[in-house]
N, C-alpha and C positions, 0 to 999 in steps of 0.2 A: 210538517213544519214543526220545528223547538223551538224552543223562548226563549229559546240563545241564535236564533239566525240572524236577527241583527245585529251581532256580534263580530261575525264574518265577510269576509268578501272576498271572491276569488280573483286572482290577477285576470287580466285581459294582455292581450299581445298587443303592442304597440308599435307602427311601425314607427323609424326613426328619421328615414331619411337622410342621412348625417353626410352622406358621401362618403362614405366607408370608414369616417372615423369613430362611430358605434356599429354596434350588430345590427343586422336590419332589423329585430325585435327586442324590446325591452319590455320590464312591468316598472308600471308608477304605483305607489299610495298613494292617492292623492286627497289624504285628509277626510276629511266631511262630507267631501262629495262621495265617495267611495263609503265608509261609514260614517252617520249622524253622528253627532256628538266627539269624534276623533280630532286630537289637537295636534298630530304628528303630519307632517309629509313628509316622503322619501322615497324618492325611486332609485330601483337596482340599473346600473350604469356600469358595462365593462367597456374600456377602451382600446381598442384594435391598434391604434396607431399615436403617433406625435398628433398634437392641435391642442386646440385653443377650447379650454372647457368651458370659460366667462371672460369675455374680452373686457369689461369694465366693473370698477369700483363699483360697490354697494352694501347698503346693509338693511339687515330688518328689526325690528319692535324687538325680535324675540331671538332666543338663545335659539346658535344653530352647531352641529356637530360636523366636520369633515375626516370622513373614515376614506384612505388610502391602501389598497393593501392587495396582494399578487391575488390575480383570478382564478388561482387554481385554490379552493377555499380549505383544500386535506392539507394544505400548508403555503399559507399565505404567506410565508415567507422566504422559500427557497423562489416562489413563482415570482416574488418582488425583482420586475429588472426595470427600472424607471427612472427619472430625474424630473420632480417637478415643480414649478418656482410659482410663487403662493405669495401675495402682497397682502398685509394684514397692520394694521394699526385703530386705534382710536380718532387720529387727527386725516381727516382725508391727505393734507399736502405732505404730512410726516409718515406714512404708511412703509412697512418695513420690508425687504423681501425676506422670504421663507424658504430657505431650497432641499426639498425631501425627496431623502434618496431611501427609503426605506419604509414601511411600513409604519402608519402615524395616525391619530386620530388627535384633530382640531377641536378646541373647544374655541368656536365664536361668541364672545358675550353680546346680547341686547347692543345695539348702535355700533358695534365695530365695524369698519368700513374691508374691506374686502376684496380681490380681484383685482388686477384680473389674474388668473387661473390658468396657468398655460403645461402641459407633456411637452415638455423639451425634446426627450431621450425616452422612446421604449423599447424596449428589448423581448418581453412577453405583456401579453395583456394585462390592463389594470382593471384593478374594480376598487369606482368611486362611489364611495355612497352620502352624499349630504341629508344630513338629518335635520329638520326645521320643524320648531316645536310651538306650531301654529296646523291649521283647519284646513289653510287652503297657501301654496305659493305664492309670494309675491317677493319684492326687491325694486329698494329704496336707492335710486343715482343722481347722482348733485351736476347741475347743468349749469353753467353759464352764458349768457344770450352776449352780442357784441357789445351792450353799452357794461356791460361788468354786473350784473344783477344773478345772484346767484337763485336756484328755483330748485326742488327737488322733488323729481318724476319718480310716480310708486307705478311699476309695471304690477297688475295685483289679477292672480288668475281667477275667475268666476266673477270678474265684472261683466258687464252686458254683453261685450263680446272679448274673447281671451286676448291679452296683451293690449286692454284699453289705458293709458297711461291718465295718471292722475296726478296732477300738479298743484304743489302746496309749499308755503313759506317753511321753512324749516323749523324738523320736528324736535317737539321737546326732547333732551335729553342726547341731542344729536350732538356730535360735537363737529365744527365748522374744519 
């Protein structure tokens, strides 16, 4: 053993389950849980088909990157054959659409709202890679119940059990 082994960590295969809109294996980062002290998550994600990558708005605390780009990585850009439409703003009800038809890397600032996420049109596989520049996943969605009270659910992964939702008055800095 070196003094740099906690430094490392090697991928694990992940099955996906997706219904054939991923490969049946992927690798994840997953932050901290993977390496202590790690402020990144990012899993390697290539897309077989058209679908839905995040059906709904969200955002998180922290700066995240969205890397788009052809599967074939000796030239991600001849492999680029895509169309895909990407809702992004600061104001959840004003959110913009986005439509990338080429090779693109997102920067999402801290509270930008997000999603939903949908491959319109593929032609060759994509590779998606979001980069979140936090410990562990998670993702902040603005709910509203029938009497009009709005509430915002943090899905936040390495709660006590994965995908425990955590409900809290809106966060600083969030914009409504």
């Amino acid at each position: 053993m070196g003094q740099y082994d906690g430094l490392f960590y090697k991928f694990e295969k992940v099955e996906t389950n997706s219904g054939g809109l991923l490969p049946q294996f992927e690798a994840y980062f997953r932050g901290a849980s993977c390496i202590p002290g790690a402020q990144i998550y990012l899993p390697y994600r290539a897309y077989l088909r058209p679908g839905v990558i995040d059906p709904e708005p969200h955002f998180h605390r922290d700066e995240e990157y969205l890397a788009f780009v052809g599967h074939d990585l000796r030239d991600a850009f001849e492999s680029f054959d895509a169309e895909i439409e990407l809702w992004l703003g600061e104001d959840y009800d004003n959110m913009e659409k986005i439509v990338i038809t080429k090779p693109t890397m997102i920067r999402v600032p801290q509270f930008y709202w997000h999603g939903p996420v949908e491959i319109k049109r593929l032609g060759k596989p994509l590779f998606f890679q979001p980069v979140l520049f936090s410990s562990r996943y998670y993702a902040i969605r603005r709910r509203t119940d029938s009497g009009g009270n709005v509430y915002y659910d943090a899905l936040c992964e390495g709660m006590p059990s994965h995908g425990e939702i955590v409900t809290f008055p809106r966060p600083r800095g969030a914009a409504e």
